[in-house]
C-alpha positions as CSV (number, residue, x, y, z in Angstrom):
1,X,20.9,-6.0,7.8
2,X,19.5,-9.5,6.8
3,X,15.6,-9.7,5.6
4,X,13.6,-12.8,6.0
5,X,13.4,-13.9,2.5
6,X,10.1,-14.2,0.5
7,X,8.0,-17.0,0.3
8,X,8.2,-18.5,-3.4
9,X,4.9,-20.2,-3.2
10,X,1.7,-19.4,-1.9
11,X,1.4,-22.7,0.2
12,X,5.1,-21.6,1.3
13,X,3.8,-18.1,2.6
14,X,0.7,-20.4,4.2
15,X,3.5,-22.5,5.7
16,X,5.4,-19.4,7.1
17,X,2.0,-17.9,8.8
18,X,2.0,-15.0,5.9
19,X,-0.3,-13.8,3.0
20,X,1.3,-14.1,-0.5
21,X,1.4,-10.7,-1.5
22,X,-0.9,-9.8,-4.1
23,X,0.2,-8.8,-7.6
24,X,-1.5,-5.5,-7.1
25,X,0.1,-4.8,-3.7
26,X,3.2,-2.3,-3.3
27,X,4.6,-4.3,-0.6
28,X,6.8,-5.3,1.1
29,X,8.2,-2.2,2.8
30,X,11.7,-3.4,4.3
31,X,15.0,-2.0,5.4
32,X,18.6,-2.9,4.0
33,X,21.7,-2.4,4.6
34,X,19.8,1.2,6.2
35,X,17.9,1.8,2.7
36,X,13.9,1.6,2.8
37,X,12.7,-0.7,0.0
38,X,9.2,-0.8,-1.0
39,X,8.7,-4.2,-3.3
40,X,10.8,-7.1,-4.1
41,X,14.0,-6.2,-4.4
42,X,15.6,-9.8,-5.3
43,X,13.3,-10.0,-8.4
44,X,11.6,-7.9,-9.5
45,X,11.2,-3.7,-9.7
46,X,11.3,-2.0,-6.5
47,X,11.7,2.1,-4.9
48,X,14.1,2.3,-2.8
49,X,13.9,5.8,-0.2
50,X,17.0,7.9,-1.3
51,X,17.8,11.6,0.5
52,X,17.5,13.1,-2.9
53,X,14.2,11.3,-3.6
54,X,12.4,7.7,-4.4
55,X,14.5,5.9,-6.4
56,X,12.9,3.3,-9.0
57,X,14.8,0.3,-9.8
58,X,14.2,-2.5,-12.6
59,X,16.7,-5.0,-13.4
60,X,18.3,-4.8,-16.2
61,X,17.5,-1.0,-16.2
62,X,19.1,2.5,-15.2
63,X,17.2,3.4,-11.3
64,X,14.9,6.4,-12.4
65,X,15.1,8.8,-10.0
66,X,12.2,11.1,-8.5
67,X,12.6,13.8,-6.9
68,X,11.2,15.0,-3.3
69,X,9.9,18.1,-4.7
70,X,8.2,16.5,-7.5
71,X,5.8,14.4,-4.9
72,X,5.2,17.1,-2.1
């Protein structure tokens, strides 16, 4: 599945009739390829929504992966 690509600048995000997200902000929640992804996943670190569990992933890192039982 395609995702409308983020904004690079704030006056970009302005432009596009969206809020730059906020460096403090989890966001944004999309869905690729049928995986849920919760942050930016073309740059930065992001959790993707795995059967087994949230899966954190860095670049340039191996994905930590966190359990289901661990958060419930």
């Amino acid at each position: 599945m395609a995702t409308e690509p983020n904004a690079a600048t704030p006056s970009a995000a302005a432009a596009a009739g969206r809020a730059e997200p906020a460096a403090d902000r989890l966001g944004p929640l999309v869905r690729v390829d049928g995986r849920w992804i919760l942050g930016d996943h073309r740059q930065r670190a992001h959790l993707t929504f795995e059967p087994e569990g949230l899966v954190h992933r860095v670049v340039g890192r191996e994905p930590h992966l966190v359990a289901w039982d661990r958060l419930m």
